[in-house]
C-alpha positions as CSV (number, residue, x, y, z in Angstrom):
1,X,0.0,0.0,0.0
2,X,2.8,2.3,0.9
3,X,4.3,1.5,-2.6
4,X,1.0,2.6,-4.3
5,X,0.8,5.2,-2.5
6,X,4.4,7.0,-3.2
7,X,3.6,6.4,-7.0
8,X,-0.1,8.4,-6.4
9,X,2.3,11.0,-5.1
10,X,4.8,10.6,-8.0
11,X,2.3,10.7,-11.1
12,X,0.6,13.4,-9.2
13,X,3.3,15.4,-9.0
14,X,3.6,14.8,-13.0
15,X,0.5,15.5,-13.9
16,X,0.6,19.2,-12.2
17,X,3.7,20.0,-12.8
18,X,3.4,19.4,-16.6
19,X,0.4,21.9,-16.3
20,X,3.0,24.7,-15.2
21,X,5.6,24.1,-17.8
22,X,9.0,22.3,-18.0
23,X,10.1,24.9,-14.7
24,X,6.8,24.0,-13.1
25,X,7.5,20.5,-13.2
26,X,10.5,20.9,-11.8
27,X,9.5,22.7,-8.7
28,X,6.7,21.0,-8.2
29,X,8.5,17.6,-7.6
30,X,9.7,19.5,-4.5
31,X,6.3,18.9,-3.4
32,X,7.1,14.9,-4.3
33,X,11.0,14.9,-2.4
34,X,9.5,16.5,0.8
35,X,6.4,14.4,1.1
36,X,9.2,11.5,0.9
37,X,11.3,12.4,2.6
38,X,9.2,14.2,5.8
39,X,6.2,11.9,5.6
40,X,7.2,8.1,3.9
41,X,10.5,8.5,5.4
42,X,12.6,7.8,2.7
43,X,16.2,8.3,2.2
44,X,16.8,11.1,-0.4
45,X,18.2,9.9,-3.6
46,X,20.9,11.9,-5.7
47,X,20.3,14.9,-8.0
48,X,22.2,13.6,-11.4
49,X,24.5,16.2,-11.3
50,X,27.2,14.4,-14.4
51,X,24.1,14.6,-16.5
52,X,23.3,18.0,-15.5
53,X,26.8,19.3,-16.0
54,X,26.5,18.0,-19.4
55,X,23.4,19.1,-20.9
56,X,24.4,22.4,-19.7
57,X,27.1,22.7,-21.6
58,X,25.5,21.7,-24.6
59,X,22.7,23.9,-24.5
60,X,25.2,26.8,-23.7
61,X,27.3,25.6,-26.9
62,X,23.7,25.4,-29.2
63,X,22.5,28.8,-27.9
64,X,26.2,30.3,-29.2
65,X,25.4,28.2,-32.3
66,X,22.1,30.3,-32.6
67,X,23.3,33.9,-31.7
68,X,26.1,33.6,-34.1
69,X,23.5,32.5,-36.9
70,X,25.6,29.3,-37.5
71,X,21.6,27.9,-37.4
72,X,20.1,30.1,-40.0
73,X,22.7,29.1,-42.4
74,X,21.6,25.7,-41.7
75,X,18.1,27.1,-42.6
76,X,18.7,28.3,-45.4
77,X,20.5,25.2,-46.9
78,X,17.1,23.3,-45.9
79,X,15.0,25.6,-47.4
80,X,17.3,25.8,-50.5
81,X,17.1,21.7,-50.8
82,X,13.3,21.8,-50.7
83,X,12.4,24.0,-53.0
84,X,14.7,22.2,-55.0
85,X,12.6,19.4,-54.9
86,X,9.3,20.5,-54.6
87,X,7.1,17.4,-55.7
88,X,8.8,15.7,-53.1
89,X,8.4,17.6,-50.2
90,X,5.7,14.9,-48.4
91,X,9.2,12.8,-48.0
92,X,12.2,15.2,-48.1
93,X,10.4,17.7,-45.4
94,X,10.3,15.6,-42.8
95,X,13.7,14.3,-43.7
96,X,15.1,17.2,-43.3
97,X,12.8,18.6,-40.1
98,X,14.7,15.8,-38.7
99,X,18.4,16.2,-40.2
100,X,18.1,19.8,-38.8
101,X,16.9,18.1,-35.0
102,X,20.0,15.8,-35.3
103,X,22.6,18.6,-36.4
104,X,21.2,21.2,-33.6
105,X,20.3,19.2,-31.1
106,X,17.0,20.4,-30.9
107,X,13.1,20.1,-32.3
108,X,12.7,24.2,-31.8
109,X,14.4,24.5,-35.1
110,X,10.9,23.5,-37.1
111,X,9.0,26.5,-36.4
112,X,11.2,28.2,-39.0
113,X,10.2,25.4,-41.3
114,X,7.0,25.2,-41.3
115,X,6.2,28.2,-43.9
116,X,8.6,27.1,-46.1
117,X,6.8,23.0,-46.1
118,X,3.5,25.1,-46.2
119,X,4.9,27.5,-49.1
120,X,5.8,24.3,-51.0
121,X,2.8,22.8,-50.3
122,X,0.0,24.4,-51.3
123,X,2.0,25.8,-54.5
124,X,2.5,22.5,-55.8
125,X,-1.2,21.9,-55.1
126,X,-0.2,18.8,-52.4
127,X,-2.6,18.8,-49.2
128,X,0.2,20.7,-46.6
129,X,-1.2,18.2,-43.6
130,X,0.5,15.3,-45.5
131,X,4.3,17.4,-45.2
132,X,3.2,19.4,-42.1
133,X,2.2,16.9,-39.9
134,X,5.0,14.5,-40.1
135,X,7.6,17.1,-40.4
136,X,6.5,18.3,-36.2
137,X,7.0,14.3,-35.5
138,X,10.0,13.8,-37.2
139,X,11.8,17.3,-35.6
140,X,11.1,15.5,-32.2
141,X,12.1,12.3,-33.4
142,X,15.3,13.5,-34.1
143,X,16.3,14.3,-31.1
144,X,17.7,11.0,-29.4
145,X,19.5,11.3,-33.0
146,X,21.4,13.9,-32.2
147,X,24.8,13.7,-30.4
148,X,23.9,17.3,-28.9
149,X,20.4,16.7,-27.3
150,X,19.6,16.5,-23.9
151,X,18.1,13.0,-23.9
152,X,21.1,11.4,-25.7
153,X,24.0,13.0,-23.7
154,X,21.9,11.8,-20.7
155,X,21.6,8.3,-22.0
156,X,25.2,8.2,-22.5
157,X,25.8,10.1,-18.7
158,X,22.9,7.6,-16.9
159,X,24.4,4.3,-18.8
160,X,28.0,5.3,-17.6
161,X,27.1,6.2,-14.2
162,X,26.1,2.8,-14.2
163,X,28.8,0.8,-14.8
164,X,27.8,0.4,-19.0
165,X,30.4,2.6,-21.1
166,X,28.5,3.2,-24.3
167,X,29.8,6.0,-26.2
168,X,27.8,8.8,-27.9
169,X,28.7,7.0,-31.2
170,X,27.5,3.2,-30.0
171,X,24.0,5.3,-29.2
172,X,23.9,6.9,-32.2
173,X,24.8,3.7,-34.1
174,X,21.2,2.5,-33.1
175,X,19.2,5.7,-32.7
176,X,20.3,7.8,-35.8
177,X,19.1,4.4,-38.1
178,X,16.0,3.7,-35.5
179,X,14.7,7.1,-36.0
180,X,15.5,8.0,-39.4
181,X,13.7,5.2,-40.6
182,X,11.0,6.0,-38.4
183,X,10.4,9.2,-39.9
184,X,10.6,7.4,-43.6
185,X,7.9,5.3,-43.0
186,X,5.8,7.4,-41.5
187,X,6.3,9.9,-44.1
188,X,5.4,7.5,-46.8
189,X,2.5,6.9,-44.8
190,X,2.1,10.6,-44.9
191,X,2.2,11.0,-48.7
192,X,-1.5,10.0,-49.6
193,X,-3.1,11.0,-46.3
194,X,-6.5,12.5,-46.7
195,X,-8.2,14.0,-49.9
196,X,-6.4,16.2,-52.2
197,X,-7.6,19.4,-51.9
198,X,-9.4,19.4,-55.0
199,X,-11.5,16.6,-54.1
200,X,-11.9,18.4,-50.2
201,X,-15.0,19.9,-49.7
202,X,-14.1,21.5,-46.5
203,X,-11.3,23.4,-48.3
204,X,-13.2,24.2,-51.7
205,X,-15.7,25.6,-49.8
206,X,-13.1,27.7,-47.3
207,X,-11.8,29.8,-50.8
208,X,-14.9,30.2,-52.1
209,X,-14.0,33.5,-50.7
210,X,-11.6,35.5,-52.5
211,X,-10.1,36.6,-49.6
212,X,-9.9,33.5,-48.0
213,X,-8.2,32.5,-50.9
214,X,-5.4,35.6,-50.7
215,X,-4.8,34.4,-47.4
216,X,-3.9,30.0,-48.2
217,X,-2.1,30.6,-51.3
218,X,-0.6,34.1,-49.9
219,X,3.4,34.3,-50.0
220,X,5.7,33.1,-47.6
221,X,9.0,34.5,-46.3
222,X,12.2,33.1,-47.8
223,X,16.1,32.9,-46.6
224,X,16.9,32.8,-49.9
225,X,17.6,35.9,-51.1
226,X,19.2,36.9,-48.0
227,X,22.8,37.3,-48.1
228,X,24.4,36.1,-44.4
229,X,27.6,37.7,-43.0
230,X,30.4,35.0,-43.1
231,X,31.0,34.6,-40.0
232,X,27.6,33.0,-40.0
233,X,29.2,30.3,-41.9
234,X,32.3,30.0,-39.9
235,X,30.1,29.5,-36.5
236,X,28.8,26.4,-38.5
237,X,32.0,24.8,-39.4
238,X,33.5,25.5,-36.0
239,X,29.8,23.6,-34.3
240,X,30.7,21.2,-36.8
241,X,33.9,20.5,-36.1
242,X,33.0,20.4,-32.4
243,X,30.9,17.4,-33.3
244,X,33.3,15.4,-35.3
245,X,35.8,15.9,-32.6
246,X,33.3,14.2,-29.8
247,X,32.6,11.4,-32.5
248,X,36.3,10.6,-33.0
249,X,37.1,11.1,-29.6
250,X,34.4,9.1,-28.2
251,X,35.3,5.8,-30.9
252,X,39.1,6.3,-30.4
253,X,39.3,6.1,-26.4
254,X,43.2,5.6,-26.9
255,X,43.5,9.2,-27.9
256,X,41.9,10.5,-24.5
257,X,44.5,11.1,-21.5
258,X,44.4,8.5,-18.8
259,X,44.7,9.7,-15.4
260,X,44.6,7.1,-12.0
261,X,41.7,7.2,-10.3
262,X,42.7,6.5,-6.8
263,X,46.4,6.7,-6.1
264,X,48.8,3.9,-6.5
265,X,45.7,2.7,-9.3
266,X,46.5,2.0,-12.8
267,X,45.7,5.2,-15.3
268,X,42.1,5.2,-16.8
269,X,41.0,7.2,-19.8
270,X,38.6,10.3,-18.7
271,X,34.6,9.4,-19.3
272,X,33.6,10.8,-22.2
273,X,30.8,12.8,-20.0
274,X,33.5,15.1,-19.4
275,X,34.8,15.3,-22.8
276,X,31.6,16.2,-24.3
277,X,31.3,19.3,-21.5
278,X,35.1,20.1,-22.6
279,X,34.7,20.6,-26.1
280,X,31.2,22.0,-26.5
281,X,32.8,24.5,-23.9
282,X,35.4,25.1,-26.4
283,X,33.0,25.1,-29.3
284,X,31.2,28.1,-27.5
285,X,34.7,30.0,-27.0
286,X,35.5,29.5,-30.7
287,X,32.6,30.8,-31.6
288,X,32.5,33.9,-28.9
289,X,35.8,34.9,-30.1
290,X,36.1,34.8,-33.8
291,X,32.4,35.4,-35.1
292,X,31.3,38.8,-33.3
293,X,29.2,37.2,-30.7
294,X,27.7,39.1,-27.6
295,X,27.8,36.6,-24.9
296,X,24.4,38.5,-23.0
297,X,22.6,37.5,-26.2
298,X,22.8,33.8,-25.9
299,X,21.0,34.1,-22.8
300,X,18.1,35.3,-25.0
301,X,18.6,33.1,-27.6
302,X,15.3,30.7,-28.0
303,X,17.6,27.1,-28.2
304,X,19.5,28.2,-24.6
305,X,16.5,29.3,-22.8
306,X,14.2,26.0,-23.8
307,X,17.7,23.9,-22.6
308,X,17.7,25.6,-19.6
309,X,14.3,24.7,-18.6
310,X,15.2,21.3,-19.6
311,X,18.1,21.3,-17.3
312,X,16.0,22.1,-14.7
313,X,13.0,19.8,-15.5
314,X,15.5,16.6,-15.2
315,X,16.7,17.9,-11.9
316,X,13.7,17.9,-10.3
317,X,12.2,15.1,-12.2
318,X,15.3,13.2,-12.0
319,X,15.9,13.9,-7.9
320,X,12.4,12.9,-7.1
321,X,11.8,10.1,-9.2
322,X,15.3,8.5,-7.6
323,X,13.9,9.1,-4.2
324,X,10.7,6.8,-4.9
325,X,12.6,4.0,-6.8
326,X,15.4,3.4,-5.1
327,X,13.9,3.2,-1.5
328,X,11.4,0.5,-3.4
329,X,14.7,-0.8,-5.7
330,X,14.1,-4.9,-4.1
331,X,10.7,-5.2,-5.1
332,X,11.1,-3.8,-8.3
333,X,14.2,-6.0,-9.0
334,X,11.9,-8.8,-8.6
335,X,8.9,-7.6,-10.0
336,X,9.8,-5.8,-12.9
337,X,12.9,-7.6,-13.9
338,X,11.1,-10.3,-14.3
339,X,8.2,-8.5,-16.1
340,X,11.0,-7.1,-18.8
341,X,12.7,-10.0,-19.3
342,X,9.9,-11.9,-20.3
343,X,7.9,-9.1,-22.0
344,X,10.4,-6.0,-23.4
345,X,7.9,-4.4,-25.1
346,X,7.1,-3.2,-21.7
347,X,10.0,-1.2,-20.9
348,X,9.1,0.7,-24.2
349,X,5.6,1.2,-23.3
350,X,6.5,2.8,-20.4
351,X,9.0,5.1,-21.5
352,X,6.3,6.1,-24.0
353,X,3.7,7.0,-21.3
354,X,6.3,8.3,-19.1
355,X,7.7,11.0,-22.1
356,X,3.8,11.7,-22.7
357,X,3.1,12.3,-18.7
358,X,6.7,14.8,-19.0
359,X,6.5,16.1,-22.6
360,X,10.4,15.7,-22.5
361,X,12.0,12.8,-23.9
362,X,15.5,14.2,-21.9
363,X,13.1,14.1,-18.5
364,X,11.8,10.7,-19.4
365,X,15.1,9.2,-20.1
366,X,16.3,10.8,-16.5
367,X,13.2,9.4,-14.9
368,X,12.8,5.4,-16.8
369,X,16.7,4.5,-18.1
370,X,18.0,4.6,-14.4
371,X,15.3,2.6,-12.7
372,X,15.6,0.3,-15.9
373,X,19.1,-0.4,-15.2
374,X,19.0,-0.6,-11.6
375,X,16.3,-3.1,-12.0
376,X,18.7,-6.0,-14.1
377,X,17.5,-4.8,-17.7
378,X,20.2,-5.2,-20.8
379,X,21.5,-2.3,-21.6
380,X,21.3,-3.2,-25.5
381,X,17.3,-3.3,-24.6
382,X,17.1,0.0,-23.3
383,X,19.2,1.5,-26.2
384,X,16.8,-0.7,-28.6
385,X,13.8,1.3,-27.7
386,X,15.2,5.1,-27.5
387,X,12.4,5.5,-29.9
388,X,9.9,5.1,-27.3
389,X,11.2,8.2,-25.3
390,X,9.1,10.3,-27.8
391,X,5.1,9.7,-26.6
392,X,4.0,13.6,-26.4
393,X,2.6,13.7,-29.5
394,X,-0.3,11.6,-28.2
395,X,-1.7,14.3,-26.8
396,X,-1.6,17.1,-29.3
397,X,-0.5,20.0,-27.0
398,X,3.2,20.3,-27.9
399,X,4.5,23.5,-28.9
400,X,5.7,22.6,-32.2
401,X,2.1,20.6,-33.3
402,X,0.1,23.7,-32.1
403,X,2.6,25.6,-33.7
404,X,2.1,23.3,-36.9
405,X,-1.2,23.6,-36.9
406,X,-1.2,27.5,-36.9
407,X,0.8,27.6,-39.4
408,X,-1.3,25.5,-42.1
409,X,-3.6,28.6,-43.1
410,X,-5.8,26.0,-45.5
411,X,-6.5,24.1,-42.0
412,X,-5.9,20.7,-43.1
413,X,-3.3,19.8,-40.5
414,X,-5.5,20.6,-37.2
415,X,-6.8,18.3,-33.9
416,X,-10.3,16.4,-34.7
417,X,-13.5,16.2,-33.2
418,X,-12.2,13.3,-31.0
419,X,-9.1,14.9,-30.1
420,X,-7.1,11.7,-30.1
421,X,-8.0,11.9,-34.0
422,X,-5.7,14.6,-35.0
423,X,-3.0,15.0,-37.4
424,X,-0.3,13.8,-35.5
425,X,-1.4,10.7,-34.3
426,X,-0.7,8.0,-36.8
427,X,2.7,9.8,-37.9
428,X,3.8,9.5,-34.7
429,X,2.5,6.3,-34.1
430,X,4.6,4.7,-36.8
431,X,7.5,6.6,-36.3
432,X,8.0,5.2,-33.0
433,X,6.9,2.0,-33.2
434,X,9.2,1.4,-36.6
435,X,12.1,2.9,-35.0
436,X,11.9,0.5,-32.2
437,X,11.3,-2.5,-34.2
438,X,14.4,-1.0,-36.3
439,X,16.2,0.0,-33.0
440,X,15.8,-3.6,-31.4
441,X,17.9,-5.0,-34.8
442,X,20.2,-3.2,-34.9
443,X,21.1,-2.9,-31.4
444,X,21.4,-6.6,-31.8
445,X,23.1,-6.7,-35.0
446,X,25.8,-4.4,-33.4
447,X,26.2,-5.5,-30.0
């Protein structure tokens, strides 16, 4: 009973916070470590301060990244690529919603997107829900693709504070093939969803009016014909180079120093948790010092503010939901060890409800992969279903779907009468469920 009731006070705790925002979330689990602590009498468990440390350098590096307008060059590329290919744009969009995820590090980068997909779209006659939709999935998606996200640098941190040394490349070895094809297949899905708009009464009828009209097929703004300062470019190649230095670093572990941990101990090679803070560090100096960056405006920069409040979500999240499992860590050694071995599916099922209850796959990973571990599960498993981490499209309240919908003016990407029936739904139902299946191979292939 006491069990039941700590997890009442744990999803409770979820449920309001997520109401209040990523920073609400986080203070609210106060609520969660003194009711522990003061009234179950449990011992408090440990802030993950590694992973912390970590994902606030990289969101410090990205938000240098952004102020130096190393991103809208990466923009612009996109946008150039797309209109390139404009018959295409059902697959390539969300292709490249989710290259952009994977280079950056994170999904905020779609909202730029979107009225170029939308542009493309409607111009080319194509229904813009097919694009739209599955282009908001697949910039979410590509986040535990991304060797500079939240969720997989805390992956990598929770795994090694465990005892399992996987490097950022061995998780992206599974996750970058897991979720890319995830987003292909739901974006073939995608690309004969609904009617076309000339067979769609609801939109035939909508431009009827000529100003209606004006206002779907209306112009949208362009990078294109912008001409960028160069040290826009150069910020690129340095962020760049900062992550082909963690990838070469991290599969070369002979070329990292090797200090003794305890005296009179044989030399060990430095965890690649502090390698990654060391070099996006550096990245962010680079950049400060050779591309005419003011260092006040990172702090207003959109990428370093939503990592922040991710940094501070998985403290809280993280801190409480330590405190509950690990005063409860026998029983679930026997219960749900047993429950994953025989069933594995499960683990990803609840790392899917777990992201949807936190709308963060970095605060789902903090709360599910350590009680996972703890609990007996195979590493491999848990890096098979990464995938899972991203559930909050379930529930279409995310920024970037609202966002999406908002910014399909013909209203054919939008939430039904249902509400579990909207345009998200399926997209992101294969997407997930693909890139596990996918995931689970290769994982296994590999390791």
């Amino acid at each position: 009973m006491e069990m039941l009731l700590g997890f009442i006070v744990l999803l409770a705790c979820l449920i309001v916070g997520v109401r209040h925002g990523g920073l609400g979330l986080a203070v609210i689990s106060g609520f969660g470590l003194v009711i522990y602590t003061f009234g179950f009498g449990y011992q408090p468990g440990k802030p993950p301060v590694d992973v912390m440390l970590i994902i606030l350098a990289v969101v410090t590096c990205a938000g240098f990244l952004q102020t130096s307008g190393g991103l809208t060059v990466m923009l612009k590329y996109a946008e150039k690529f797309l209109r390139n290919n404009p018959k295409h744009v059902t697959i390539l969009a969300p292709l490249t919603t989710w290259f952009l995820t994977v280079l950056c590090g994170t999904g905020h980068v779609v909202y730029t997107m979107f009225p170029i997909i939308y542009d493309i779209a409607i111009k080319q006659g194509i229904r813009p829900e097919r694009p739209m939709a599955v282009s908001s999935v697949a910039s979410q998606m590509g986040i535990c693709a991304s060797p500079v996200s939240v969720a997989v640098v805390s992956m990598v941190a929770f795994l090694s504070a465990s005892g399992h040394e996987f490097t950022v490349f061995q998780v992206l070895s599974v996750s970058i093939p897991a979720t890319g094809f995830g987003v292909l297949f739901a974006a073939l899905w995608s690309y004969r969803r609904g009617k076309d708009l000339e067979q769609d009464e609801r939109f035939q009828e909508f431009i009827r009016d000529p100003e209606n009209k004006k206002y779907v097929y209306g112009d949208a703004e362009t990078l294109l014909d912008k001409e960028l300062p160069k040290e826009y470019y150069r910020a690129m190649f340095i962020f760049f180079a900062g992550i082909i230095a963690i990838a070469i670093l991290g599969n070369f572990p002979e070329l990292l120093p090797k200090f003794p941990p305890k005296p009179d101990a044989a030399p060990k090679a430095i965890s690649m948790v502090v390698v990654i803070q060391m070099v996006m560090l550096l990245v962010g100096a680079i950049i400060l010092v050779s591309c005419k960056v003011k260092a006040k405006d990172v702090g207003n920069s959109q990428v370093f503010r939503s990592g922040v409040v991710a940094l501070v979500s998985v403290y809280g999240v993280a801190w409480m939901a330590d405190t509950y499992f690990m005063n409860h860590i026998g029983f679930l050694k026997e219960f749900l060890g047993s429950a994953v071995q025989t069933y594995p599916w499960a683990y990803a099922v609840l790392a899917f409800l777990t992201s949807k209850l936190v709308n963060s796959q970095g605060a789902a990973i903090a709360i599910v992969v350590p009680m996972a571990i703890n609990v007996g599960m195979d590493p491999i498993l848990v890096l098979s279903f990464i995938s899972a981490c991203y559930g909050y499209f379930f529930l279409p309240t995310y920024p970037s779907d609202l966002a999406c919908i908002g910014f399909d003016r013909s209203g054919t990407t939008r939430i039904g009468k249902y509400i579990l029936n909207h345009s998200f739904m399926i997209p992101g139902l294969i997407g997930v469920i693909s890139g596990c299946c996918v995931g689970y191979v290769v994982a296994h292939l590999i390791f």
